[in-house]
C-alpha positions, 0 to 999 in steps of 0.5 A: 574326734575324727580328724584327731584320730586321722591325723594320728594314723597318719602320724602312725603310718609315716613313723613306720615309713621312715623308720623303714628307709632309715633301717633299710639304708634309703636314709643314710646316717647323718642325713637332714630330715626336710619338710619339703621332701618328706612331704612331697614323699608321703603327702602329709602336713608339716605338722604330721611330719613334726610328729613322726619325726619326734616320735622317730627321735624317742626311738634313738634313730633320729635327733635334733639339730640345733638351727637345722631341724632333724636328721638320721642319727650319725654313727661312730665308734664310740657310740657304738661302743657304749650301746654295747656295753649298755646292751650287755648290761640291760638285755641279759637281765631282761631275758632273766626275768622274762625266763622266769616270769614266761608262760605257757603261751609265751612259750609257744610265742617263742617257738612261733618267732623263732620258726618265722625266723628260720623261714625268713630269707636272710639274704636280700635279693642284692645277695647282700646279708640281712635282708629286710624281712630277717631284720624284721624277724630278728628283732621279732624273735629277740622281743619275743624272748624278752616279751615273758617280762611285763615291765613296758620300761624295759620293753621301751628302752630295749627296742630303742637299743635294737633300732639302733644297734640295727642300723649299725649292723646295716651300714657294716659288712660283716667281718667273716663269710655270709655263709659262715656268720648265718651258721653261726647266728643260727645256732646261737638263735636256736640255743637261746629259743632252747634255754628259755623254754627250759627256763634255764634263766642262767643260760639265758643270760650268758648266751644272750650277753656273748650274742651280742658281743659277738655281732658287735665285734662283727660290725667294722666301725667308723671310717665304713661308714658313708659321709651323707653326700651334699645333695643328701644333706639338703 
């Protein structure tokens, strides 16, 4: 029992690693996924590796080669269009019921992740937008919103979305200033905080469905994304 639990905490730890570096962009879109360098990066076994890797392609940022193992998704324009307009159709609907179903603590959960958020640098010490730690706080805010909803379907395939969407934000420069898209993002993140907990579940919705379209149309598609280098390809 011992090594079974041992082997999936590692399994834990390395999905978390590599989910972080895919994120982060020190994994590029389309990169392979090797054996030997990720073990020599982590120090774990061929078969904690095969886990986290299978795990990392159940949360869409990671797929399957036919003849070549994994590697880090690739990004285009059309995929990413039709993640938008699945988002905009899913994740509205879901900060309906959540709206409707939250509770008090939940409340105050939303108030909380919100508040980290806010408080969170949003720059990253390159001075480059979306810093790590905003990432992290974003995506914590936007489950936190949804979180009034007890459907573990729809938390499931949300937070797929998110990923997803998340590294399309991180290899696209935003097309209006730094300073101008933060003021932006920030008013929309406190009228959605505000919508939910009045309960306003028609608000909600709208705001949350023209939020995403609007950091959509932010993300610059295709050719501004990098082509993974040889040496990068293994």
């Amino acid at each position: 029992m011992s090594k079974v639990k041992g082997a999936g905490s590692r399994a834990d730890t390395v999905t978390a690693a590599i989910r972080a570096d895919i994120l982060a962009g020190r994994l590029i879109p389309g990169q392979r996924l090797t054996f030997p360098e990720l073990g020599a990066a982590h120090a774990v076994s061929v078969g904690v590796l095969r886990e986290a890797l299978a795990r990392l392609v159940e949360q869409g940022i990671v797929t399957t080669v036919s003849n070549q193992g994994f590697s880090v998704i690739a990004l285009s324009a059309r995929d990413f269009a039709e993640l938008t307009q699945v988002r905009t159709l899913i994740e509205p609907q879901f900060i309906r019921v959540s709206v409707l179903a939250g509770s008090t603590r939940w409340e105050s959960e939303v108030v909380a992740a919100h508040h980290v958020l806010q408080r969170t640098p949003y720059f990253a010490e390159d001075g480059t937008a979306f810093s790590p730690a905003w990432n992290t706080a974003h995506t914590d805010f936007h489950m936190t919103l949804l979180a009034g909803c007890s459907n573990v379907y729809m938390h499931d395939g949300t937070a797929r979305l998110r990923d997803v969407s998340a590294l399309y934000r991180r290899w696209s420069p935003i097309r209006s200033p730094a300073d101008e898209a933060l003021a932006r993002i920030t008013t929309e993140h406190r009228d959605l905080m505000d919508a939910a907990l009045a309960h306003d579940a028609d608000r909600a919705e709208t705001l949350l469905r023209e939020h995403i379209q609007r950091a959509a149309d932010e993300i610059v598609i295709a050719r501004e994304f990098p082509e993974p280098s040889a040496a990068a390809q293994g």
